[in-house]
N, C-alpha and C positions, 0 to 999 in steps of 0.2 A: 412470564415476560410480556410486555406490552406487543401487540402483533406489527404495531410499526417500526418498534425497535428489529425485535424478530426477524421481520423485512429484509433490517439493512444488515444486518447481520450475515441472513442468508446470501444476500445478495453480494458481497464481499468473497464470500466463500464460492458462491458462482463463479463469479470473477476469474478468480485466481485460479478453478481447476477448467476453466475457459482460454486458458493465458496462449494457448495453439489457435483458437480461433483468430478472423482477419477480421477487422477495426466493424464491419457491416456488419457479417452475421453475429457478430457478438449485441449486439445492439438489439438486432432482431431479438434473438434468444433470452436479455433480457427484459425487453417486453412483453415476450411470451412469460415469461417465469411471473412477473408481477402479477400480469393478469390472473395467472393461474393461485397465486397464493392468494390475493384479493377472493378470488371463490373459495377458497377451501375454509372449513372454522379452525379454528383455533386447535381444538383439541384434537387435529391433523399430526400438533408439531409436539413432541415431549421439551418441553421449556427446558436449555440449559445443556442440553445436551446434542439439540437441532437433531434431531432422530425424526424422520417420517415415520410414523407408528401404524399410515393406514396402507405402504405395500412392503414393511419390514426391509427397506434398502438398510446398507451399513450407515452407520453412525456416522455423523461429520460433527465433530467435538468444536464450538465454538465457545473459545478460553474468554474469561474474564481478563481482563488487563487490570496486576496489582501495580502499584507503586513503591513495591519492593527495590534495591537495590538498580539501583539508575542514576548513568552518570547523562546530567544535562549540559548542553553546549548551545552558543549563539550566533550569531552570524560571526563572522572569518573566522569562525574555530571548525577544527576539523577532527572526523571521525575513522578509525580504521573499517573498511569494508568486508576485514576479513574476517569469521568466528568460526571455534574449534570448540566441540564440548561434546560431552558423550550424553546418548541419549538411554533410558529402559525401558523396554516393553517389553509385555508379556517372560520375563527375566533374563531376557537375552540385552548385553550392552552395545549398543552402535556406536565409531566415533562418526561424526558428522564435523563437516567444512561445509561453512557457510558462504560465499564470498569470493575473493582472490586476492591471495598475500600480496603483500604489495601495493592494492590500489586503497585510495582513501577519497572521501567525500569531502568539501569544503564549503557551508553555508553562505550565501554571498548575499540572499536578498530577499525580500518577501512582498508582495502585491496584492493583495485583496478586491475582490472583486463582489458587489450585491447577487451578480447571476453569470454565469460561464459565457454567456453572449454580450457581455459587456467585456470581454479582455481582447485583447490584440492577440491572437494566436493563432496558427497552422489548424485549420480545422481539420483536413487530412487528416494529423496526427492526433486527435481528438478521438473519444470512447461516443461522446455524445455528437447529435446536431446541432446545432443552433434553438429549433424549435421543440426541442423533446422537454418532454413537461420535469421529468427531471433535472436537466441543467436548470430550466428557468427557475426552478422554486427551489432551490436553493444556492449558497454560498460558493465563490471558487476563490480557489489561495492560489496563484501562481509561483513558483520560488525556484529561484535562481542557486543551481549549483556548481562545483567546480571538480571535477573531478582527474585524481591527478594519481600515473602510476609507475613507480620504481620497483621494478622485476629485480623479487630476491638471490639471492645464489643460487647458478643453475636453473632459476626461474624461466618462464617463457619471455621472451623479448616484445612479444606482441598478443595480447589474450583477447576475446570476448567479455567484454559485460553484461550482467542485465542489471537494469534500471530500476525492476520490481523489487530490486534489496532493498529499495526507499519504500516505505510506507506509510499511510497517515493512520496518527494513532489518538487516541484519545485516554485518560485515565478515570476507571471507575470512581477514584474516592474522591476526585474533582467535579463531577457531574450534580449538578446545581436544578436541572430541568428536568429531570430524567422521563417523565411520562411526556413530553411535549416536544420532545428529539425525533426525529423521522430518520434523517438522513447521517448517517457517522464519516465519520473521515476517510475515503476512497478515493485511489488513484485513479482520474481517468486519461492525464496527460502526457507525453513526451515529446520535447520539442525538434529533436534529431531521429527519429524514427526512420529508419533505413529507407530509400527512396526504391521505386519497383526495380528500378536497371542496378540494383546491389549483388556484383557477380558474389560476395564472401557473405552475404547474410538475407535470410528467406524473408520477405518482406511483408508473406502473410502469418509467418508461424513464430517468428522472431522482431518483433514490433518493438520490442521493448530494449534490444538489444545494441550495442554497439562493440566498434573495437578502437582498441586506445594501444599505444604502444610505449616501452619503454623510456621513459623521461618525458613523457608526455602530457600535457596537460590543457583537458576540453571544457569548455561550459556551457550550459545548456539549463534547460526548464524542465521543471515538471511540473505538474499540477493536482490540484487534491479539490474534492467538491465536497460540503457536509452542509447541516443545518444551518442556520447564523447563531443558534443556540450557542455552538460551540466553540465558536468564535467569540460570540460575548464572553462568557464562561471562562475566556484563555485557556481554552479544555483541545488543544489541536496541538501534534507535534507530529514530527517528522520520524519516524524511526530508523535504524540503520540495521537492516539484517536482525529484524525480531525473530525469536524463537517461534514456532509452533504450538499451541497452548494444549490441554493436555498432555503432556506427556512429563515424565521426571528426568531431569536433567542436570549432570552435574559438569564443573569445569568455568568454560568461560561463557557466563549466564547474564551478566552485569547487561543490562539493559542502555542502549544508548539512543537517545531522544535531541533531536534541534528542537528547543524552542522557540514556537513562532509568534508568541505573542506574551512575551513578557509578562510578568506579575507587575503592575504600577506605570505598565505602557500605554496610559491610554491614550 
């Protein structure tokens, strides 16, 4: 695998087992990580599997994205937030819930940006600075969602969400550039990020999170930063409660994808 792909790969996966850290030291941490893979060689990382090979930690399996079975949606179409499927490992079946019945996403809008410091946005709520070499040098999509919830029977009248069910995704068998891609599609943004005086939601451990209530319905932003490769490409979609890659999985698997940049949109 190309070490800058590699990179952003790992760096995703940072991310997401980072999602307790507070908006700073995450920042920190990942400029520590750069740095530190930038030194190491290559033949550090077992390709394909993200295995550190030189102090035997556990495996962090980072999946390939097929194009299998995927239902696409476009702006004001909307997706269910909730998924149910059973998982196997090592021969034991888990069911897994993904989400929460009831609540659904609703596509509203999309904005593009040449660099994250060119958008109108809450930097507070921000992964990045303004001046971090990573926002600068590359792409930011801003996009506007709606998100809207009717508590099932017996359901809670008022839940928690988190925001990180959206993710930005890309499709291997679309990728046009592939050695000349640095940065892939990663969430750095939320425009409603719980404010410090939030007596119902921790401000540094639940960033992502909010609460919405029965019949209710919020809108807000997130935001995704990637190459401009992938942008050109129309290689950038929004996902809804992607699965975990490795693992086998049956039930309700169907892939659900926003498309943010149309085929013939140019």
């Amino acid at each position: 695998m190309h070490k800058y792909k590699l990179f952003a790969a790992l760096l995703a996966v940072f991310m997401l087992l980072c999602s307790g850290c507070n908006y700073k030291e995450l920042d920190d941490n990942i400029q520590d990580n750069i740095q530190q893979i930038q030194r190491e060689p290559d033949a550090n990382i077992t390709a394909g599997t993200g295995t550190d090979a030189s102090d035997g930690t556990k495996p962090v399996y980072i999946a390939p994205l097929s194009e299998d079975d995927i239902i696409y949606k476009g702006v004001g179409e909307t997706f269910s937030a909730y998924r149910k499927y059973s998982a196997i490992a090592g021969g034991a079946e888990d069911i897994i819930e993904r989400g929460k019945d009831g609540l659904s996403y609703t596509l509203k809008g999309i904005t593009t940006y040449s660099t994250l410091s060119e958008a109108d946005i809450k930097w507070e709520n921000c992964l990045f600075s303004k001046d971090n070499s990573i926002a600068m040098n590359n792409s930011f999509i801003l996009i506007d969602i709606e998100a809207s919830y009717a508590a099932p029977t017996e359901g809670a009248k008022e839940i928690i969400a988190d925001i990180e069910e959206l993710s930005g995704v890309y499709l291997v068998g679309k990728k046009a550039q592939e050695e000349t891609v640095i940065m892939e599609p990663l969430f750095v943004y939320f425009s409603d990020r719980p404010t410090k005086d939030n007596p119902r939601l921790d401000y540094q451990h639940e960033g992502n999170c909010y609460i919405i209530q029965d019949g209710e319905t919020l809108t807000f932003q997130v935001g995704l930063i990637c190459a401009q490769e992938y942008i050109n490409d129309k290689n950038v979609f929004l996902g809804v409660n992607e699965i975990p890659g490795g693992i086998e999985a049956t039930g309700d698997t169907t892939r659900k994808l926003f498309v943010l940049f149309p085929e013939g949109n140019e």
